[in-house]
N, C-alpha and C positions, 0 to 999 in steps of 0.2 A: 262216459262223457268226458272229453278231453279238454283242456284247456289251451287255444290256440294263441296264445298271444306270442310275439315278437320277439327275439332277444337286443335286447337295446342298440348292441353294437355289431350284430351281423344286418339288422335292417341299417343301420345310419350309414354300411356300406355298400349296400346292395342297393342303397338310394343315393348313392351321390351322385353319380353320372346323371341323374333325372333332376337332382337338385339342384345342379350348376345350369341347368338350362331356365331357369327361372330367376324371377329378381328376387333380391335379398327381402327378408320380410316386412323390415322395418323403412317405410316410406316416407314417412314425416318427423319431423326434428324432435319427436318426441323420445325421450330415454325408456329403449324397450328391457324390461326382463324378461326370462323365460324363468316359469315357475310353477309350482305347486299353488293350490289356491291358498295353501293355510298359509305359504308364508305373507302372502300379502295382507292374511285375515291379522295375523298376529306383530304385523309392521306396520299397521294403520287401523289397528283397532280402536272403536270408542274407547273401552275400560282404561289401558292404559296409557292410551295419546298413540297420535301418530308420528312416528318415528321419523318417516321422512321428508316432515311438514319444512321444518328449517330447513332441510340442503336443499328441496324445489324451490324454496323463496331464495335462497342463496342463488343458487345457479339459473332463477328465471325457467325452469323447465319442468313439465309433468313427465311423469311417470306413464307406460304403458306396460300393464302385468298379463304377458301371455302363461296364461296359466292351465296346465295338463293334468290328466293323472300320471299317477310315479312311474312305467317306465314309457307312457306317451313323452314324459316332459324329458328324460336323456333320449327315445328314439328321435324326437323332433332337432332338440340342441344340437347333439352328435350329427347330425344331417348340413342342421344350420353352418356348426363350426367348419366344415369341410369346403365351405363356399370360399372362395376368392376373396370376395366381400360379404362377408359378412352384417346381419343387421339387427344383430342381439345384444347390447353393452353388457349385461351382467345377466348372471344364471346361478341357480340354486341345484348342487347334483348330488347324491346320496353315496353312500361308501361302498354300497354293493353294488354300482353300476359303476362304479372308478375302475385303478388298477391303470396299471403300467400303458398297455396300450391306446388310454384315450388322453395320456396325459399332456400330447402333443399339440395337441387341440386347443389347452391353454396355458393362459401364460403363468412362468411359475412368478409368484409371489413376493419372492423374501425379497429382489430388489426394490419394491415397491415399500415393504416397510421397513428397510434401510433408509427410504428418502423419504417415507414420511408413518412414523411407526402407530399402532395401533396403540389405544389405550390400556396400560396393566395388562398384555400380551399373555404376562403370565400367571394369571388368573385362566385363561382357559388349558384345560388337559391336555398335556404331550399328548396322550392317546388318543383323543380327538384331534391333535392337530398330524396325530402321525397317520388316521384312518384317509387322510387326504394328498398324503405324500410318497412318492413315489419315484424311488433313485436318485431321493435328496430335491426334487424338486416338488415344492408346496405348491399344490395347485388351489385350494380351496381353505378359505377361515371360515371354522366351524361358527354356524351359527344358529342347529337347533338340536339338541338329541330328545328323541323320539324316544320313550321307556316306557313298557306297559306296566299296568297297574290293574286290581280287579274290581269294576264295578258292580254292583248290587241295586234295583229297584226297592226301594224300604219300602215303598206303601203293599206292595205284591208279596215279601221276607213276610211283613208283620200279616197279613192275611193267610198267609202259608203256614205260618208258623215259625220260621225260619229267623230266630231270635239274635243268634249272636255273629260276628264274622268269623269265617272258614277258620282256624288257624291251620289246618290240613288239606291238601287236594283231596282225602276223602271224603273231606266233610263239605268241599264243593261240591262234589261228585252227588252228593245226599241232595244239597242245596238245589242242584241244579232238575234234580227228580221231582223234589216235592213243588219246584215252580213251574213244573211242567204242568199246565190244565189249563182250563175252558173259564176265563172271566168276561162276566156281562155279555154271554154269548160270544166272544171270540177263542180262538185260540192262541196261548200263549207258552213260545218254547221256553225252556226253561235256561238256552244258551244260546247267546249268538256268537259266528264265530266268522271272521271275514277269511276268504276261500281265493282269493286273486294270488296269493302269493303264501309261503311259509311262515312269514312271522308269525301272526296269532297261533299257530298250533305249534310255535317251538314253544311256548310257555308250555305246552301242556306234555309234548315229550320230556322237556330239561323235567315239569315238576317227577314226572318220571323214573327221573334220573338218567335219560336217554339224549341223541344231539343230533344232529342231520350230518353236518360238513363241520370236520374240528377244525383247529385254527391253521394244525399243520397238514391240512387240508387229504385227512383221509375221510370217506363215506362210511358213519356208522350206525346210519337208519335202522340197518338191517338185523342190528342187536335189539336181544328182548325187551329192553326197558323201550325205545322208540316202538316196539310191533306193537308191545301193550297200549300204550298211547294211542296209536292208529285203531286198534281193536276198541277201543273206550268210545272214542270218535262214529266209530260203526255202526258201535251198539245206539248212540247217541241219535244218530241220524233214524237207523231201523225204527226207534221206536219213540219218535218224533222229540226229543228233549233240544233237538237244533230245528230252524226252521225249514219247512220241506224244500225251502228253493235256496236254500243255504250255498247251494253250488254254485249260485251267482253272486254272492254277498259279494261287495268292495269295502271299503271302510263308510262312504255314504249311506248302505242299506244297513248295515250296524248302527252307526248313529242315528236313520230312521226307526229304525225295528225299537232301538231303547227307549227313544223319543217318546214316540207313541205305542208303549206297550204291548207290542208283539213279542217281546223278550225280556227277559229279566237278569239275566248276567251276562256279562262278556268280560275279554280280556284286551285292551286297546291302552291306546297312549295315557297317560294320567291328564292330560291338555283335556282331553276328551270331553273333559265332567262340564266344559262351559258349555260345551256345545249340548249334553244330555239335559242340563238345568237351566237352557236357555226359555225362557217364559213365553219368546216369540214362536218355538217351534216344540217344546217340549209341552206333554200331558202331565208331565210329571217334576215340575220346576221344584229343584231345594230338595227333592226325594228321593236323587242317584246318589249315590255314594261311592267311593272308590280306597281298596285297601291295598296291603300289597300282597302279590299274589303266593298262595304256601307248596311249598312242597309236599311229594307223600310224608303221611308218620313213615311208611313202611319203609323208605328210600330212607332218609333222615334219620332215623333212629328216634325223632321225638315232635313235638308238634312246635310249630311256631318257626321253621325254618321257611326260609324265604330260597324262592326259586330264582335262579340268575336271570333274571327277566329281559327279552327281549330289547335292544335298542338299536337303532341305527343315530346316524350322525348326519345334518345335512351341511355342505359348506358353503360359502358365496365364490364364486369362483368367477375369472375375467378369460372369455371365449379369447382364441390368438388372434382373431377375424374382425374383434372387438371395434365398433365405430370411433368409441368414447372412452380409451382404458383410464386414461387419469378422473375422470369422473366418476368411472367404476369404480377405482380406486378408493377414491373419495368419499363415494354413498355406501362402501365396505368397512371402513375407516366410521362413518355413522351409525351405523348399522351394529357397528361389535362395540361402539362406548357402554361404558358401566351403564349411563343413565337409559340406552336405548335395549338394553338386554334385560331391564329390571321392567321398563314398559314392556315391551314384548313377550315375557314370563304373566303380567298382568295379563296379558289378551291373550292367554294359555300356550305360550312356548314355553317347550323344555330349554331353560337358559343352560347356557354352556360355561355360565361363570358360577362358580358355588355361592359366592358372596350373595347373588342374587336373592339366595334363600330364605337368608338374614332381613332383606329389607321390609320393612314393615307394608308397604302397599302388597308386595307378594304375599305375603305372612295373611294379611286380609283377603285377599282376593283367589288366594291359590293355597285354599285348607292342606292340598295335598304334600304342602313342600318338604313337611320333614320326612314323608312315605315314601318321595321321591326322591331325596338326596340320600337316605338309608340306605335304598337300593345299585343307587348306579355302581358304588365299587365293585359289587359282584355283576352288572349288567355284562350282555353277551350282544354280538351283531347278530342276527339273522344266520347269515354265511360272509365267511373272512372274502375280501373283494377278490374278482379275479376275473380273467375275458368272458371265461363263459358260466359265467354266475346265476345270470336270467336264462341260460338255457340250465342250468342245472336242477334250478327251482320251479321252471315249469314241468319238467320231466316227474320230480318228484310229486308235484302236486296231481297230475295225470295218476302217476300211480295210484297214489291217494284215495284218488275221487272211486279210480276203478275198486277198490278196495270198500267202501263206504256203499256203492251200488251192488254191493256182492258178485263185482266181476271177477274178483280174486280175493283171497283168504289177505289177511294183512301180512304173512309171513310172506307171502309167495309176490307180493306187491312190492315191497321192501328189496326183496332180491330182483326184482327186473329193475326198480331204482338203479340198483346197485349196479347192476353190469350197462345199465347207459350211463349213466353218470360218471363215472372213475374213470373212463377213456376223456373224460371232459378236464379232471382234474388236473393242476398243475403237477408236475412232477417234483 
């Protein structure tokens, strides 16, 4: 079973000539973004205020949130930005769909906060700000990083038996067994694992000790700590501990699956936990819990080591096509103050300022904050950016799949990765 999806920047060029034949998107005087839903869940959420209640009443104008999944929302942008006119003000892009060759697309930055600068700039991470920069031009201020974190169903743990948190991936590995079974006549996998892309299963190669694409961008899937990993995953599927139609999980049927208990652990953003204990859609409100996720003892030499847990970085970025860049500007400038990163961390963003973590409304509302600031030092991207990032990651994940259906042994899955993939790699 393949995975057919797009790679972000060979569609938004194989669609431009069809693009320019049409009008730009945005038709009325409304300020469009292009986005992911979450960021606009987490920029105008109840819990912690809406962020961009004051710059609408400032500037007399709404907000229109064209909102994608992750790489719908760079193939769509990357098409948009390409337009003559353009009709997108601001957009939200990820570090694994950046890289040198989209950098053209928008505008760089740093004049923009030479004329009018961001609040305590240096409060967010070089490294966040360098995941966006590209031959010295800053295209995008970070403004969410994404870290996983491990959650747990406690009403289904304490029925199972399943009394303490993992400090081992072995002892997930146990965990994830014994919540494999049949409650109240359903059945329930013992892991859910979203399948659209690679991140959720780097947590489970890195706990490993294994990696997909290093930084300095060689393929080492194909070493035994990744095979093992993909062979765990196998076993997992063969003999139901992931859900049977797991091949199609996104991060949505993850979040339904834990909701209403069709699953009992996963490995997802630490944000996650509003949306599991949300009371509107969850069976299981105040009952998820989330820790940070461990590495093998046998990798680690001991227990209670922590795995470089997945993160990406998302930034606000101003398209070149832009209708409205000084507003853009402006609702960027809103958007990254102290007061609106501590709201937004309320309404489950990963803040991009540490100080965040300290603030007592986060401290209340977001149990997970010292779990997740423990972690980022060691946090890893997915894969280091690069043109053909999303074809790398699909190819891999193909593999995978063939691998998990017993179309090929995981060893022998790894090494077809390997030889499509490396001719993709940067040199």
């Amino acid at each position: 079973m393949d995975i057919k999806r797009r790679n972000a920047l060979a569609a938004g060029t194989a669609l431009a000539a069809a693009a320019l034949a049409r009008p730009a998107i945005a038709q009325t005087r409304k300020f469009v973004i292009m986005s992911h839903a979450v960021h606009r869940n987490v920029s105008t959420g109840a819990r912690g205020g809406d962020s961009t209640a004051a710059w609408r009443q400032r500037n007399n104008l709404e907000i229109e949130w064209l909102t994608f999944g992750v790489e719908a929302v760079h193939e769509r942008l990357y098409r948009e930005a390409q337009l003559s006119q353009g009709g997108v003000d601001m957009a939200f892009i990820l570090e694994r769909y950046g890289g040198p060759h989209i950098a053209p697309l928008f505008e760089d930055l740093r004049p923009y906060m030479d004329a009018a600068p961001i609040e305590k700039l240096d409060e967010i991470s070089p490294s966040m700000l360098a995941a966006h920069t590209y031959r010295g031009k800053l295209i995008g201020i970070p403004f969410r990083h994404a870290t996983h974190g491990f959650f747990t169903n406690n009403v289904m743990a304490r029925e199972r038996g399943v009394t303490q948190v993992p400090q081992s991936f072995e002892e997930v590995i146990a965990a994830a067994d014994k919540l494999t079974y049949t409650r109240d006549g359903a059945r329930v996998a013992g892991y859910a694992l979203s399948m659209d892309d690679p991140s959720a299963l780097m947590d489970i190669i890195r706990a490993h000790g294994g990696d997909f694409i290093t930084r300095d961008y060689r393929f080492v899937a194909d070493q035994p700590q990744a095979v093992a990993a993909i062979a765990l995953v196998r076993d997992w599927y063969r003999r139901g501990v992931l859900p049977r139609n797991v091949m199609t999980f996104k991060t949505e049927e993850v979040i339904t699956a834990m909701q209403q208990g069709r699953a009992a652990l996963t490995n997802q953003p630490f944000g996650r936990i509003v949306n599991y204990n949300d009371p509107r859609g969850s069976r299981f409100p105040g009952e998820i819990s989330v820790a940070n996720i461990p590495m093998m003892e046998s990798v680690a030499g001991r227990k209670g080591a922590l795995v470089p847990a997945k993160t990406s970085v998302w930034a606000m970025a101003i398209p070149s096509n832009s209708p409205d860049k000084q507003r853009a500007w402006s609702l960027i400038r809103e958007l990254s103050s102290v007061e609106s990163t501590i709201r937004a961390a309320v309404n489950g963003n990963g803040p991009v300022r540490m100080s965040a973590y300290d603030d007592p409304r986060v401290r209340e509302l977001a149990p997970y904050a010292d779990l997740e600031r423990r972690v980022l030092p060691t946090a890893q991207l997915t894969v280091p950016g690069f043109d053909q990032a999303g074809r790398a990651m699909d190819i891999f994940m193909e593999e995978v799949q063939k691998a998990m259906l017993g179309a090929a042994e995981p060893q022998a899955a790894m090494n077809a990765a390997k030889s499509r993939i490396e001719p993709l790699l940067p040199s």
